[in-house]
C-alpha positions, -999 to +999 in steps of 0.1 A: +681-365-683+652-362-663+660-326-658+668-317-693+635-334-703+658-357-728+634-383-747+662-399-771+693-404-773+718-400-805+746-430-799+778-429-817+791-461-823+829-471-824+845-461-793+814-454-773+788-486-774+815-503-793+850-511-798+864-490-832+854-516-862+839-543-842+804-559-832+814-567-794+784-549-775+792-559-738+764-571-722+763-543-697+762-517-725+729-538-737+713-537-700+716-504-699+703-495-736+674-518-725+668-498-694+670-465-712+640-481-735+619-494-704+620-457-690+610-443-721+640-430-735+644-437-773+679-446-786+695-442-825+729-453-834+749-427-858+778-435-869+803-418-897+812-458-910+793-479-935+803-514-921+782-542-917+788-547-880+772-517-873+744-526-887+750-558-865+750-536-832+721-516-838+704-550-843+711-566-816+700-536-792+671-532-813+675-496-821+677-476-854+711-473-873+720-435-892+753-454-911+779-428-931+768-399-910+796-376-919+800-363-887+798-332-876+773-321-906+741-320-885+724-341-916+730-374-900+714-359-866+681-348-883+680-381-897+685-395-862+656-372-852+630-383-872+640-417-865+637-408-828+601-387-840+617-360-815+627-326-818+662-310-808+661-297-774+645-334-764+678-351-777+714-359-762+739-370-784+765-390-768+800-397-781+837-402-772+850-378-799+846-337-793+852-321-831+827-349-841+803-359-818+795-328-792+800-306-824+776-322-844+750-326-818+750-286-809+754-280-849+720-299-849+702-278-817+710-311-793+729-312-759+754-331-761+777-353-735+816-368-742+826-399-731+853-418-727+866-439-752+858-475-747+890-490-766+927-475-775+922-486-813+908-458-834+910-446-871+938-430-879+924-398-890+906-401-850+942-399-836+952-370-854+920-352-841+927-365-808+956-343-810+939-317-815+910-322-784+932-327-762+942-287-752+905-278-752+894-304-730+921-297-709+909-264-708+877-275-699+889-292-674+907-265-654+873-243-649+870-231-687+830-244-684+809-257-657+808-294-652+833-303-676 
């Protein structure tokens, strides 16, 4: 991050700091959000949901909260931005979900990373898309970009 001269970080939420539709932040998950903050980096949580345990999450980490995103429009990631008082090019938006998450973030001038999902339960409509990720990662993953 270093490297990339990243100052914040745009979080998704369910499936990536969370379980899908739940408040359980693993305390290992907290230590490292807490050591993001004590080496400067900035975080914001965006996620596409309106439920109250997101709201819960960003709470207990302590960090802003972008709720009903609508994910990939890059509005929710401008928001995020201002929250983060950064521009583009110093964000990373992080998220388990490629049409969603990585899109967004470059829709809204960001690098972006994919993770892994941290739980098997998803909305149904995140399935479906998973359907649909799954040949371009695959892709990815047999040279079609560097580092993937």
């Amino acid at each position: 991050m270093r490297a990339w001269d990243i100052r914040g970080l745009v979080l998704d939420l369910d499936n990536t700091i969370v379980p899908w539709h739940t408040s359980d932040l693993r305390p290992s998950i907290s230590a490292w959000f807490a050591g993001l903050v004590q080496g400067g980096v900035r975080g914001c949580l965006l996620t596409n949901n309106y439920g109250k345990q997101a709201s819960v999450v960003a709470r207990a980490l302590g960090t802003p909260i972008v709720l009903g995103a609508l994910k990939p429009v890059p509005f929710g990631y401008r928001r995020s931005l201002e929250h983060l008082q950064i521009e583009a090019r110093h964000a990373l938006g992080v998220g388990d979900q490629l049409y969603t998450d990585v899109l967004g973030a470059k829709l809204a001038g960001m690098r972006a990373a994919l993770v892994q999902p941290i739980g098997r339960r998803e909305f149904p409509t995140t399935r479906l898309m998973r359907v649909f990720e799954r040949p371009v990662l695959e892709h990815l993953r047999r040279g079609g970009m560097p580092g993937a």
